[in-house]
mmCIF file of the N, C-alpha and C atoms, coordinates in Angstrom:
data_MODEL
# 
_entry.id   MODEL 
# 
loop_
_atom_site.group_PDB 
_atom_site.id 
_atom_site.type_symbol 
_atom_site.label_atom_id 
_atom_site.label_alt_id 
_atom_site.label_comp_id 
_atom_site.label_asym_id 
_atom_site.label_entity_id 
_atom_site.label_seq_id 
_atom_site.pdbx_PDB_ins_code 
_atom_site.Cartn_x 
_atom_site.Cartn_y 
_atom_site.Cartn_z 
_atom_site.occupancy 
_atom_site.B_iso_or_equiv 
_atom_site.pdbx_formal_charge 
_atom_site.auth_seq_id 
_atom_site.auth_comp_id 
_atom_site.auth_asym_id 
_atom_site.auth_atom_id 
_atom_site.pdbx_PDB_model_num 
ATOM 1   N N  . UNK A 1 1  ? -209.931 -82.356  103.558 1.00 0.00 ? 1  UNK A N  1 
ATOM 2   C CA . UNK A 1 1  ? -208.703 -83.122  103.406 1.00 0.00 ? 1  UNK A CA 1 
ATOM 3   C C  . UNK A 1 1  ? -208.658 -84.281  104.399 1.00 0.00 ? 1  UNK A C  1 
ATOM 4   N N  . UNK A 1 2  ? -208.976 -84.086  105.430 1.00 0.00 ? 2  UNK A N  1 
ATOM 5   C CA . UNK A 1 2  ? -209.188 -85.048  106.758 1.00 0.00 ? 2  UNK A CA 1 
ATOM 6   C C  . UNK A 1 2  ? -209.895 -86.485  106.474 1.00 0.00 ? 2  UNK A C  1 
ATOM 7   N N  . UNK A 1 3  ? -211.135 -85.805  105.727 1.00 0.00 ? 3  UNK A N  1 
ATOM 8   C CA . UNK A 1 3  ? -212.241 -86.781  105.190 1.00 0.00 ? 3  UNK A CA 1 
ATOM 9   C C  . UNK A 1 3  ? -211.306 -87.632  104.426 1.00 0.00 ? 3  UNK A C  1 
ATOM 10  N N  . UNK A 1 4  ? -210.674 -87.238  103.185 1.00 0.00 ? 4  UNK A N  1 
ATOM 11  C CA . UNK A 1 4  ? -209.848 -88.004  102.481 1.00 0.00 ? 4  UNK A CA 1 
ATOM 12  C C  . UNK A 1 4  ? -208.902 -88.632  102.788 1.00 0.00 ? 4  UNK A C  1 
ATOM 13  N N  . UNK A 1 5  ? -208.047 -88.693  104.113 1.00 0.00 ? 5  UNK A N  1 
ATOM 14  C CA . UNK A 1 5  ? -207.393 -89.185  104.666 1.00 0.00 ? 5  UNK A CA 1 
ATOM 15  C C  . UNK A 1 5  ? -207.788 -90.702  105.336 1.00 0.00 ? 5  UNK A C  1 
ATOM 16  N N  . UNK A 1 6  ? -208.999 -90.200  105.477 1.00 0.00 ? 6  UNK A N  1 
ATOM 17  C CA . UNK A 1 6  ? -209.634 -91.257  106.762 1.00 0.00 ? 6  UNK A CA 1 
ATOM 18  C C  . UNK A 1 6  ? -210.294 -92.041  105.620 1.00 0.00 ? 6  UNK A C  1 
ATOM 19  N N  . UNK A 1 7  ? -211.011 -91.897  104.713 1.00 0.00 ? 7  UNK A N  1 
ATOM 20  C CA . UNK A 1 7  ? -211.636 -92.611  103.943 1.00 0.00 ? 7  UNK A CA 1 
ATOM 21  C C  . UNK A 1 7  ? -210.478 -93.811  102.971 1.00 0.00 ? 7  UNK A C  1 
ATOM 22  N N  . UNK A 1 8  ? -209.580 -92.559  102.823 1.00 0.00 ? 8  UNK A N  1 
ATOM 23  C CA . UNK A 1 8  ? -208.275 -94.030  102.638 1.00 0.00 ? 8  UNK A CA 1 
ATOM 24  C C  . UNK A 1 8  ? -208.069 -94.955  103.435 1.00 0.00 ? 8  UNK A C  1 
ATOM 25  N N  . UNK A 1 9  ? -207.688 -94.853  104.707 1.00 0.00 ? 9  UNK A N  1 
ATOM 26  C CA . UNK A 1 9  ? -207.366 -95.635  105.437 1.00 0.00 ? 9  UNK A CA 1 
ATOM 27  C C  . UNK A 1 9  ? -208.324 -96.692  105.340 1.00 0.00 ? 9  UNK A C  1 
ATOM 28  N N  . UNK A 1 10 ? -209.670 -96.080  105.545 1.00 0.00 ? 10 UNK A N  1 
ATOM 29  C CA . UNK A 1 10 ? -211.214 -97.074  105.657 1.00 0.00 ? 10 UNK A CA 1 
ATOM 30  C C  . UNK A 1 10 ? -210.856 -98.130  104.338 1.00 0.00 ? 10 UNK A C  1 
ATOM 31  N N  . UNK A 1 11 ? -210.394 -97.409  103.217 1.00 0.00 ? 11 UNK A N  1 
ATOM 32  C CA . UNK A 1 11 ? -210.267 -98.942  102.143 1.00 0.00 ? 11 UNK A CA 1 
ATOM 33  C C  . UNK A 1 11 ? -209.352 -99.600  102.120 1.00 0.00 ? 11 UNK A C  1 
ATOM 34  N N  . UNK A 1 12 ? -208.242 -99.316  102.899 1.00 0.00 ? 12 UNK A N  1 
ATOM 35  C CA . UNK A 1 12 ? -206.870 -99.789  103.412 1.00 0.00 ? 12 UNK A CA 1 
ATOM 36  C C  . UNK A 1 12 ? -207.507 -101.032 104.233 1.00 0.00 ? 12 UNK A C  1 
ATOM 37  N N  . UNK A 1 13 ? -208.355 -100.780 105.505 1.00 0.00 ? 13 UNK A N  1 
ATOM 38  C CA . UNK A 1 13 ? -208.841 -101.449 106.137 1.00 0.00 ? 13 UNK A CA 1 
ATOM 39  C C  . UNK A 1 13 ? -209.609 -102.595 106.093 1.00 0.00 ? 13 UNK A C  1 
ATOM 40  N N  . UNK A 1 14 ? -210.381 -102.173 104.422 1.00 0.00 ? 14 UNK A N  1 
ATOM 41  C CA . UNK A 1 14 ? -211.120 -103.128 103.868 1.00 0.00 ? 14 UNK A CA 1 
ATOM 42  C C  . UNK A 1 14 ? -210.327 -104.157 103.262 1.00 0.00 ? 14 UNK A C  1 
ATOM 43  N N  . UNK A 1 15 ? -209.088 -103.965 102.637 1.00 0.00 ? 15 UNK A N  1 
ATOM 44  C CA . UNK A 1 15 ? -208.648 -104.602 102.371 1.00 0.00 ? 15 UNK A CA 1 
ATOM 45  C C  . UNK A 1 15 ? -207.555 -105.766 103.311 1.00 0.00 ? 15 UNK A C  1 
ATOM 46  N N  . UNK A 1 16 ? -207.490 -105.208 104.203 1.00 0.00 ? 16 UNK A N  1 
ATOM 47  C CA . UNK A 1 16 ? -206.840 -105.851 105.236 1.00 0.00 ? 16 UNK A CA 1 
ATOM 48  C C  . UNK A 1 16 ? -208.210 -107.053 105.735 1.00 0.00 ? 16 UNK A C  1 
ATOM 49  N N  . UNK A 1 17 ? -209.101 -106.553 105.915 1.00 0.00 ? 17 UNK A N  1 
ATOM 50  C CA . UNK A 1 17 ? -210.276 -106.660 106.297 1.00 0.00 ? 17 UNK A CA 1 
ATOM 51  C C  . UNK A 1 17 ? -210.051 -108.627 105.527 1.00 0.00 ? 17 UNK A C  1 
ATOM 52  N N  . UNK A 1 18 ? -209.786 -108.053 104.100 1.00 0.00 ? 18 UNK A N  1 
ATOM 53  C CA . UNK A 1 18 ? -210.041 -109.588 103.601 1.00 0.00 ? 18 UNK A CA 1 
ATOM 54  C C  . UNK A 1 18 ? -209.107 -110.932 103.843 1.00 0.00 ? 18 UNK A C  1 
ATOM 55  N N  . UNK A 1 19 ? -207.859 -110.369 104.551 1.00 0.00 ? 19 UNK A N  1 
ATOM 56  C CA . UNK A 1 19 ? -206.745 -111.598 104.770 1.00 0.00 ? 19 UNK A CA 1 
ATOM 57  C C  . UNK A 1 19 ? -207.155 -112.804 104.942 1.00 0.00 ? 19 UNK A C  1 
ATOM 58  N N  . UNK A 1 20 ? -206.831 -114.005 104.900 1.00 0.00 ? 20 UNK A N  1 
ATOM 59  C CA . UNK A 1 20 ? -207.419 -115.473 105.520 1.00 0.00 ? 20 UNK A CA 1 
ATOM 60  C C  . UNK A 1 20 ? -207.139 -115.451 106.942 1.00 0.00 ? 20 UNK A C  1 
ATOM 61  N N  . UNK A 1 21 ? -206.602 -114.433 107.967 1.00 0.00 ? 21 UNK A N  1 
ATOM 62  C CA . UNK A 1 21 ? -206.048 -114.887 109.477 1.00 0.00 ? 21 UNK A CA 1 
ATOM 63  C C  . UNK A 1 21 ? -207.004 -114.826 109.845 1.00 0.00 ? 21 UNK A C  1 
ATOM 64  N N  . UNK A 1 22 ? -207.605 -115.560 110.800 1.00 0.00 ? 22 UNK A N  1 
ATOM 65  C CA . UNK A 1 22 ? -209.132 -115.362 111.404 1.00 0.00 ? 22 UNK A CA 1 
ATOM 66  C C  . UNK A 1 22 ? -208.485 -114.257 112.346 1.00 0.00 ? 22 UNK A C  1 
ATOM 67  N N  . UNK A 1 23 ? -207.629 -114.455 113.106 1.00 0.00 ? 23 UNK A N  1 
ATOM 68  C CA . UNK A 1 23 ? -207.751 -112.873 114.179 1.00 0.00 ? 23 UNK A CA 1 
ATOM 69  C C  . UNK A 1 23 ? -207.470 -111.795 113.492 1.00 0.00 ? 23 UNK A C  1 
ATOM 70  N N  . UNK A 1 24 ? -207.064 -111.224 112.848 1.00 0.00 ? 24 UNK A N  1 
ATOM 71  C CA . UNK A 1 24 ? -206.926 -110.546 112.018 1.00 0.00 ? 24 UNK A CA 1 
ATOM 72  C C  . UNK A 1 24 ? -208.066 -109.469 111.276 1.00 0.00 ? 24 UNK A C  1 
ATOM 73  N N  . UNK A 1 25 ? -208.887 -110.905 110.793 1.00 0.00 ? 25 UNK A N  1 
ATOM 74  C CA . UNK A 1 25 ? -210.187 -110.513 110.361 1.00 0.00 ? 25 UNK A CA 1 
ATOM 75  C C  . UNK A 1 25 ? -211.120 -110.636 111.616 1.00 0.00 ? 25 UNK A C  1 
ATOM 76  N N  . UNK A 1 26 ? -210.811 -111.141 112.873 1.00 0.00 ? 26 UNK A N  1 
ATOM 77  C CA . UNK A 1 26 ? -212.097 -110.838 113.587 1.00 0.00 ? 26 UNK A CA 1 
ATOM 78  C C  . UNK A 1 26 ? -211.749 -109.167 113.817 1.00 0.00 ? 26 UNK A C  1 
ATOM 79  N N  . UNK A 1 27 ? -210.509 -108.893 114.591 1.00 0.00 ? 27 UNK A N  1 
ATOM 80  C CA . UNK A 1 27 ? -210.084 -107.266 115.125 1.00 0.00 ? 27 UNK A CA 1 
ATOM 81  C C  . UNK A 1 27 ? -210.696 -106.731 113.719 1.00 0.00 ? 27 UNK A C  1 
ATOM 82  N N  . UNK A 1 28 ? -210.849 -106.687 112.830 1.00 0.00 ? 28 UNK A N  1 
ATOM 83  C CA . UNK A 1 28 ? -211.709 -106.191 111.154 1.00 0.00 ? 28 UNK A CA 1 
ATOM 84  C C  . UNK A 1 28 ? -212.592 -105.834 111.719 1.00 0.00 ? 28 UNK A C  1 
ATOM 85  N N  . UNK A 1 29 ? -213.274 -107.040 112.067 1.00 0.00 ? 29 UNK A N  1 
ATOM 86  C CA . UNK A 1 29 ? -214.873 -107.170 112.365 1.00 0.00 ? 29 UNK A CA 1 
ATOM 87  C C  . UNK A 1 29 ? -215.267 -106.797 113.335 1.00 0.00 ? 29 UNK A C  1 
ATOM 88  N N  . UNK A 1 30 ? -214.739 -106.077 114.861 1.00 0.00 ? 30 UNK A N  1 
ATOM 89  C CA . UNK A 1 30 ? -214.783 -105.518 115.551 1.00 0.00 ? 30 UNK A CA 1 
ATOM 90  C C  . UNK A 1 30 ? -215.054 -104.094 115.771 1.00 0.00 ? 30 UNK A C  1 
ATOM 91  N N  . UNK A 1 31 ? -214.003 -103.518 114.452 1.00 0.00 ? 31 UNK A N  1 
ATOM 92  C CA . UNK A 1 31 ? -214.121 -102.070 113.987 1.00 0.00 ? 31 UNK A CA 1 
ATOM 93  C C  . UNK A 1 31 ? -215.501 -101.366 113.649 1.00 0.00 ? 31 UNK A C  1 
ATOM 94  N N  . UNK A 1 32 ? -215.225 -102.573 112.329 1.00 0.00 ? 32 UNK A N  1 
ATOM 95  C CA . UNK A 1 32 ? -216.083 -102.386 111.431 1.00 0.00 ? 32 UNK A CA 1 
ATOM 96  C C  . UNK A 1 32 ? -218.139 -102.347 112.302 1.00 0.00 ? 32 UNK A C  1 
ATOM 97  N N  . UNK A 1 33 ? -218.411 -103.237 113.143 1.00 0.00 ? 33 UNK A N  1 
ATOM 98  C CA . UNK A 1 33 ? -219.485 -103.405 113.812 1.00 0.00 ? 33 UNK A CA 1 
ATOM 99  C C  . UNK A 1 33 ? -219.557 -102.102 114.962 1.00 0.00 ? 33 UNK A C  1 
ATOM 100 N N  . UNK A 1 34 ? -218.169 -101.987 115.378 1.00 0.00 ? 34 UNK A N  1 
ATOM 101 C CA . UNK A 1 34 ? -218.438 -100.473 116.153 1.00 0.00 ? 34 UNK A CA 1 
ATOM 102 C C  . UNK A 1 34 ? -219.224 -98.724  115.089 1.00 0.00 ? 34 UNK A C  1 
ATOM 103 N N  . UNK A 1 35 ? -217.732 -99.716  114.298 1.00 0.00 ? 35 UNK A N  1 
ATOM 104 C CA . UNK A 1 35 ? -218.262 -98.060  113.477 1.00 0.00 ? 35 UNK A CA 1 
ATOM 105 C C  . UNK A 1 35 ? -219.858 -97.988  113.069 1.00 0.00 ? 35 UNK A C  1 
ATOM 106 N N  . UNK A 1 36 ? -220.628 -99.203  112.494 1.00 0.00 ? 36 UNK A N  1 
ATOM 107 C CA . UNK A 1 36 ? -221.918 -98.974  111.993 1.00 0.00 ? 36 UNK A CA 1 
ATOM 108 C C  . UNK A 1 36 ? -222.587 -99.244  113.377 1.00 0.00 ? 36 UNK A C  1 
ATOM 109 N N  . UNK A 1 37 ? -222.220 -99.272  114.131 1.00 0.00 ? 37 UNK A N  1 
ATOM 110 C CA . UNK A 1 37 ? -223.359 -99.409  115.474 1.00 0.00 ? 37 UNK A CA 1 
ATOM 111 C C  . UNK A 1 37 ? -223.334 -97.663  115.777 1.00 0.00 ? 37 UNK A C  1 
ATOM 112 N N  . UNK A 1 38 ? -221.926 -97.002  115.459 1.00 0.00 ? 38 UNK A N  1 
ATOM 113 C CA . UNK A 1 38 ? -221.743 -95.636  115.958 1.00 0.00 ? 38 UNK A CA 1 
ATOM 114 C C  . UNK A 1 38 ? -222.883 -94.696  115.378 1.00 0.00 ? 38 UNK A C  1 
ATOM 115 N N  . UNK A 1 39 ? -222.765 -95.034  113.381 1.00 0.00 ? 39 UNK A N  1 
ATOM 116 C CA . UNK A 1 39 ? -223.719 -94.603  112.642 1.00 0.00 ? 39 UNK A CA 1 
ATOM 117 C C  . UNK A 1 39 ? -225.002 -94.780  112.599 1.00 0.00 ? 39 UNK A C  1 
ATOM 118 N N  . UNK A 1 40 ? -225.454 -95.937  113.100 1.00 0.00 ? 40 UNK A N  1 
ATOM 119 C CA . UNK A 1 40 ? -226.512 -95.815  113.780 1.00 0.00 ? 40 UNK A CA 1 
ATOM 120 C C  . UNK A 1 40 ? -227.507 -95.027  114.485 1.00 0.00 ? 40 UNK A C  1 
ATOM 121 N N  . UNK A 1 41 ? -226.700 -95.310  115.976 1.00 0.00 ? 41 UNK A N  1 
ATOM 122 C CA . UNK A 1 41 ? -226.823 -94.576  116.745 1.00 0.00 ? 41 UNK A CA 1 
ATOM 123 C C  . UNK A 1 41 ? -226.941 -92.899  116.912 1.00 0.00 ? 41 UNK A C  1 
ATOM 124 N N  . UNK A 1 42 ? -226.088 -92.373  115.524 1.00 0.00 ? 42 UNK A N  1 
ATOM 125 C CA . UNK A 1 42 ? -226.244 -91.101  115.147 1.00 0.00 ? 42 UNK A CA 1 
ATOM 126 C C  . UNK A 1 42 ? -227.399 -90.851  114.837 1.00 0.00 ? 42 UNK A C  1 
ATOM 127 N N  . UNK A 1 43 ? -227.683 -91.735  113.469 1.00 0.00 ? 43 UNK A N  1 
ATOM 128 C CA . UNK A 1 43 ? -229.242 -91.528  113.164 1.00 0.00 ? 43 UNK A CA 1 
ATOM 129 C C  . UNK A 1 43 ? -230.056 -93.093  112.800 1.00 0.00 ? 43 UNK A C  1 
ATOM 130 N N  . UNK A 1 44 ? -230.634 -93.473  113.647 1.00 0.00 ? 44 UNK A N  1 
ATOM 131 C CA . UNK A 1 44 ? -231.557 -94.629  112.705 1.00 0.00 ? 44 UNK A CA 1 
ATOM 132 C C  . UNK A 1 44 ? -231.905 -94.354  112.080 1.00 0.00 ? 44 UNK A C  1 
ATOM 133 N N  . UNK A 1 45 ? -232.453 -95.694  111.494 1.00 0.00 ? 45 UNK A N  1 
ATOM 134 C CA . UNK A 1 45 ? -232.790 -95.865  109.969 1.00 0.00 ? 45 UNK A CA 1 
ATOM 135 C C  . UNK A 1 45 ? -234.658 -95.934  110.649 1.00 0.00 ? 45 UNK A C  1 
ATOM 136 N N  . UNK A 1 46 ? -235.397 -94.810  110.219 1.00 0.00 ? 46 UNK A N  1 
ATOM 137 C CA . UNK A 1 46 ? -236.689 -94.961  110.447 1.00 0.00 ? 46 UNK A CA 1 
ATOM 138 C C  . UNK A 1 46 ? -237.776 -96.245  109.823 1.00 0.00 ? 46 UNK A C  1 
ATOM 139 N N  . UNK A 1 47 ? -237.280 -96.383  108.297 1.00 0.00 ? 47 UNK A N  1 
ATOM 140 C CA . UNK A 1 47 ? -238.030 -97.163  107.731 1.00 0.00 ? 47 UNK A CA 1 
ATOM 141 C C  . UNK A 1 47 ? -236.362 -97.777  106.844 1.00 0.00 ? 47 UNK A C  1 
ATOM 142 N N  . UNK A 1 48 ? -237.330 -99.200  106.689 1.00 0.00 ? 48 UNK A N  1 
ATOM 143 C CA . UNK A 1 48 ? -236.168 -100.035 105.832 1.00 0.00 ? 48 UNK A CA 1 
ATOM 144 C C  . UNK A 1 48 ? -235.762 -99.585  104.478 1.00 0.00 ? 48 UNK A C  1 
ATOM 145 N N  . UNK A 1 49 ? -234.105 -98.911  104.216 1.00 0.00 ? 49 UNK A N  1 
ATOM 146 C CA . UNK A 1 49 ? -234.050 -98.647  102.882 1.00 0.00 ? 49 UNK A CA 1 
ATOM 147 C C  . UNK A 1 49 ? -233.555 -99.597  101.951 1.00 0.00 ? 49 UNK A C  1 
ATOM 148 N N  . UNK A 1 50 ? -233.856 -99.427  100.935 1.00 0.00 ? 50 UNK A N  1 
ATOM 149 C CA . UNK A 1 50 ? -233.643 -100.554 99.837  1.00 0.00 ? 50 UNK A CA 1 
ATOM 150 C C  . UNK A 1 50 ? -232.363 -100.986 99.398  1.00 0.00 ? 50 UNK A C  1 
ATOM 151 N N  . UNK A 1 51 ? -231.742 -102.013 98.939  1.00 0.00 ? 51 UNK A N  1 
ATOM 152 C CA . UNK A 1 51 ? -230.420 -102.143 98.775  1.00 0.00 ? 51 UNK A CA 1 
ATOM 153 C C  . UNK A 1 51 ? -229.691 -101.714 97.722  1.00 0.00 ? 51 UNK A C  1 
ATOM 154 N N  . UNK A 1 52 ? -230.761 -100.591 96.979  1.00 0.00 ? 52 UNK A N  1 
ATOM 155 C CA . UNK A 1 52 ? -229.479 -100.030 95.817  1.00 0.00 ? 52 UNK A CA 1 
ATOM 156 C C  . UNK A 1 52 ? -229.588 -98.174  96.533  1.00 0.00 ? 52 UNK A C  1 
ATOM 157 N N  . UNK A 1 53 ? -228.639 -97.625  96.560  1.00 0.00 ? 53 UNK A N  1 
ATOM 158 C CA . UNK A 1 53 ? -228.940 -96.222  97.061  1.00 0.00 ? 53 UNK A CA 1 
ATOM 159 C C  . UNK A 1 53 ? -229.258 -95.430  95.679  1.00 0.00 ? 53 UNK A C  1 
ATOM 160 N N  . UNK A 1 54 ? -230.224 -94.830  95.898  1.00 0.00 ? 54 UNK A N  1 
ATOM 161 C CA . UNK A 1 54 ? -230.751 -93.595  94.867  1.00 0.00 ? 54 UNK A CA 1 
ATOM 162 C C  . UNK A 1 54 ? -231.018 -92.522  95.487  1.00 0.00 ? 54 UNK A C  1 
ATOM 163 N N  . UNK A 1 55 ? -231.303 -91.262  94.837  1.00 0.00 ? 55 UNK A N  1 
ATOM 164 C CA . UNK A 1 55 ? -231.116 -89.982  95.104  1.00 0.00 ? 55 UNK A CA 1 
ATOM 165 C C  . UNK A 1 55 ? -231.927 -89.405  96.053  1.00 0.00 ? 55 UNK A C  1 
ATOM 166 N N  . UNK A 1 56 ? -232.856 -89.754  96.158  1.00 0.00 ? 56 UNK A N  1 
ATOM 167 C CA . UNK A 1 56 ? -234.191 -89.783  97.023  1.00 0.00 ? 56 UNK A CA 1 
ATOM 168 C C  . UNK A 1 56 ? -233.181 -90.588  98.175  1.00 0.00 ? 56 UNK A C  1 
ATOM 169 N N  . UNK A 1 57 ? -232.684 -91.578  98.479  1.00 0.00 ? 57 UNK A N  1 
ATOM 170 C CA . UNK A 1 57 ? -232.434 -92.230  99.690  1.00 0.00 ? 57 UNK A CA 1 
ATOM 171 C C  . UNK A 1 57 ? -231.174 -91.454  100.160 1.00 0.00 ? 57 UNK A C  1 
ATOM 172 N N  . UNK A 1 58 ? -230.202 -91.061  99.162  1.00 0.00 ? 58 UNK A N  1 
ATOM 173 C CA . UNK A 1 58 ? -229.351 -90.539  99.308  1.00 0.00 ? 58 UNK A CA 1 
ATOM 174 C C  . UNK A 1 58 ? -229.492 -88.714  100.116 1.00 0.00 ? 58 UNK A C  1 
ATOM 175 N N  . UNK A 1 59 ? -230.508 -88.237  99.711  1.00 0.00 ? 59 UNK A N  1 
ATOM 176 C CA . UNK A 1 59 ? -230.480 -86.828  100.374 1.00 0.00 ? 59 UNK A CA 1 
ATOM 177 C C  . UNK A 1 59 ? -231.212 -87.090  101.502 1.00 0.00 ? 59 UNK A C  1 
ATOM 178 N N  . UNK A 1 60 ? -231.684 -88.105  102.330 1.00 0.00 ? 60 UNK A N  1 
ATOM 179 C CA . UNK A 1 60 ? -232.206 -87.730  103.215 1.00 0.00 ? 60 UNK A CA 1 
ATOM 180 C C  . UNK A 1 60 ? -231.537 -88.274  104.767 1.00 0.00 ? 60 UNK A C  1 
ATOM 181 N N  . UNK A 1 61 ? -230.032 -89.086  103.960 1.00 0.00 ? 61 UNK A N  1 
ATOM 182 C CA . UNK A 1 61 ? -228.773 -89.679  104.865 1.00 0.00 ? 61 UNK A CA 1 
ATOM 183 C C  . UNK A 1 61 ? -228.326 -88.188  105.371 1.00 0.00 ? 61 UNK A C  1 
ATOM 184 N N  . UNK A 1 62 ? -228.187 -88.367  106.725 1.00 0.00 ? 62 UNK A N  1 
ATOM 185 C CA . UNK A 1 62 ? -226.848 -87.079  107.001 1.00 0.00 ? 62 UNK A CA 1 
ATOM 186 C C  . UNK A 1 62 ? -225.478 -87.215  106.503 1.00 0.00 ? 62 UNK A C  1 
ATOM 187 N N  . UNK A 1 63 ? -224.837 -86.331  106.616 1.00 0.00 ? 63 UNK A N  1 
ATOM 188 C CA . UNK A 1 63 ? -224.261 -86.108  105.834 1.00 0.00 ? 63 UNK A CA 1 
ATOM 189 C C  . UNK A 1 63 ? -222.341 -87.237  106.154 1.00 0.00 ? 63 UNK A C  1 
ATOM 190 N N  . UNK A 1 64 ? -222.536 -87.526  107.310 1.00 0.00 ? 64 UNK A N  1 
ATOM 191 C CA . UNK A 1 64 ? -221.585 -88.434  108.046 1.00 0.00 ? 64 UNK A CA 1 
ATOM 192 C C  . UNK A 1 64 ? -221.820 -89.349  107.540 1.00 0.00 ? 64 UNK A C  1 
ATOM 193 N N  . UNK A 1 65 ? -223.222 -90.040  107.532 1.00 0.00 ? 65 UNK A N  1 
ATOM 194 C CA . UNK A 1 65 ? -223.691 -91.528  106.807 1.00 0.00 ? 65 UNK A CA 1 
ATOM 195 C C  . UNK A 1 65 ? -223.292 -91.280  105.526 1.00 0.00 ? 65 UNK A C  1 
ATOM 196 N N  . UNK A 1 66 ? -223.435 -90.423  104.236 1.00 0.00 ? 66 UNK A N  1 
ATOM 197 C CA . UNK A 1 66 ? -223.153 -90.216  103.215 1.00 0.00 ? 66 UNK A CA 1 
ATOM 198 C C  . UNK A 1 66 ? -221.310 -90.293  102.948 1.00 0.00 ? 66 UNK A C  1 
ATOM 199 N N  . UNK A 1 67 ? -220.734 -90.381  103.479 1.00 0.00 ? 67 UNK A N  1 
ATOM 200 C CA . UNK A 1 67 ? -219.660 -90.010  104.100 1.00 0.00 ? 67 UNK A CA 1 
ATOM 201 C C  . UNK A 1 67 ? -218.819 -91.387  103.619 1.00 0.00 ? 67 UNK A C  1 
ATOM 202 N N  . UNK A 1 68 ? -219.418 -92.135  104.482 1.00 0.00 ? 68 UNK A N  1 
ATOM 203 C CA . UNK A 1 68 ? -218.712 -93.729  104.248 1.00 0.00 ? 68 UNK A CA 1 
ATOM 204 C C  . UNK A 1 68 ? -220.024 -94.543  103.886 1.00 0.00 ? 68 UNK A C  1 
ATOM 205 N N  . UNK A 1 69 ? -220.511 -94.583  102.770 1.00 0.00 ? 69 UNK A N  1 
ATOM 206 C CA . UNK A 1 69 ? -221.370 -95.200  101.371 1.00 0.00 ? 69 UNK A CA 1 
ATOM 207 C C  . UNK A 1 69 ? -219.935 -96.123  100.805 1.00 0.00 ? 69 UNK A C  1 
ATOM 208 N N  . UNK A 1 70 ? -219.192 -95.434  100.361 1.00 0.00 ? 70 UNK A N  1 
ATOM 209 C CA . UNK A 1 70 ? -218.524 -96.300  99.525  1.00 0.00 ? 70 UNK A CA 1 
ATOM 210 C C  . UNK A 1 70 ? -218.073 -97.427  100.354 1.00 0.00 ? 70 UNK A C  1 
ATOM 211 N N  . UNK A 1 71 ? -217.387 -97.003  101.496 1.00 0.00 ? 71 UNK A N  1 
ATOM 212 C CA . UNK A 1 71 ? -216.565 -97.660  102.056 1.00 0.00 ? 71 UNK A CA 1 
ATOM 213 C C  . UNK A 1 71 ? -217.463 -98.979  103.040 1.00 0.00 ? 71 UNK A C  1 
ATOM 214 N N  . UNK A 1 72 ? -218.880 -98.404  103.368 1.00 0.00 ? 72 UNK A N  1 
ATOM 215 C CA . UNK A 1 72 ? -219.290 -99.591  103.820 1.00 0.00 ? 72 UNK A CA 1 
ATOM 216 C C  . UNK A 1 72 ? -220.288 -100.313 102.926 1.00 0.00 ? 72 UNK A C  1 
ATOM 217 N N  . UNK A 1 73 ? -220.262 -100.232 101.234 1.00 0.00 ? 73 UNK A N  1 
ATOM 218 C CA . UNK A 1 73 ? -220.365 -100.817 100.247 1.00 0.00 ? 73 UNK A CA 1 
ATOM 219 C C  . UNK A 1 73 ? -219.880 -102.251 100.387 1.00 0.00 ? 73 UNK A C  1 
ATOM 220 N N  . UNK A 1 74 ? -218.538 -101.762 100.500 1.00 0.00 ? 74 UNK A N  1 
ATOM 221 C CA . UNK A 1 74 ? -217.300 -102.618 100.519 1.00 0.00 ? 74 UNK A CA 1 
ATOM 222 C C  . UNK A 1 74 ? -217.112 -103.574 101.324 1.00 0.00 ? 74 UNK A C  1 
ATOM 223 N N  . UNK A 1 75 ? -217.465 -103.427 102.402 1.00 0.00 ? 75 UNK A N  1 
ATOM 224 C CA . UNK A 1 75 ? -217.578 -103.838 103.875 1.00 0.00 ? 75 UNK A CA 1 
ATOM 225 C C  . UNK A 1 75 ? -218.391 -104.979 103.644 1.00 0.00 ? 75 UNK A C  1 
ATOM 226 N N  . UNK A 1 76 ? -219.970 -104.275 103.430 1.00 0.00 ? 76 UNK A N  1 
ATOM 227 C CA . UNK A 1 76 ? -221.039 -105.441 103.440 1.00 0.00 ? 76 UNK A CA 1 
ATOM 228 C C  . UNK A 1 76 ? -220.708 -106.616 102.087 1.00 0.00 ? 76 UNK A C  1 
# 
């Protein structure tokens, strides 16, 4: 339930994300660069994956990275 909570917010965010205020959208862009520096840091990316996700790329994400796919879909 938690997950679903937070993953709302994350597209809440995205959408805020798009306003025209530049400060606005930089504090966005602040988040947003923490959070994928966080995921990262959880697990690198050993070898470069390709830009469409398939099932093979998909089972070998933990399960946190799998987590927010959609949401940093959206993002990028």
């Amino acid at each position: 339930m938690q997950d679903v909570v937070q993953l709302q917010a994350l597209h809440y965010l995205v959408l805020i994300s798009e306003v025209e205020e530049t400060e606005i959208f930089k504090i966005c862009l602040e988040y947003w660069n923490a959070l994928a520096s966080e995921l990262y840091r959880d697990s690198p990316c050993a070898v470069s994956a390709p830009l469409f996700v398939n099932k093979l790329v998909t089972l070998e994400l933990p399960p946190r990275r799998l987590l927010y796919i959609p949401v940093l879909s959206k993002v990028r």
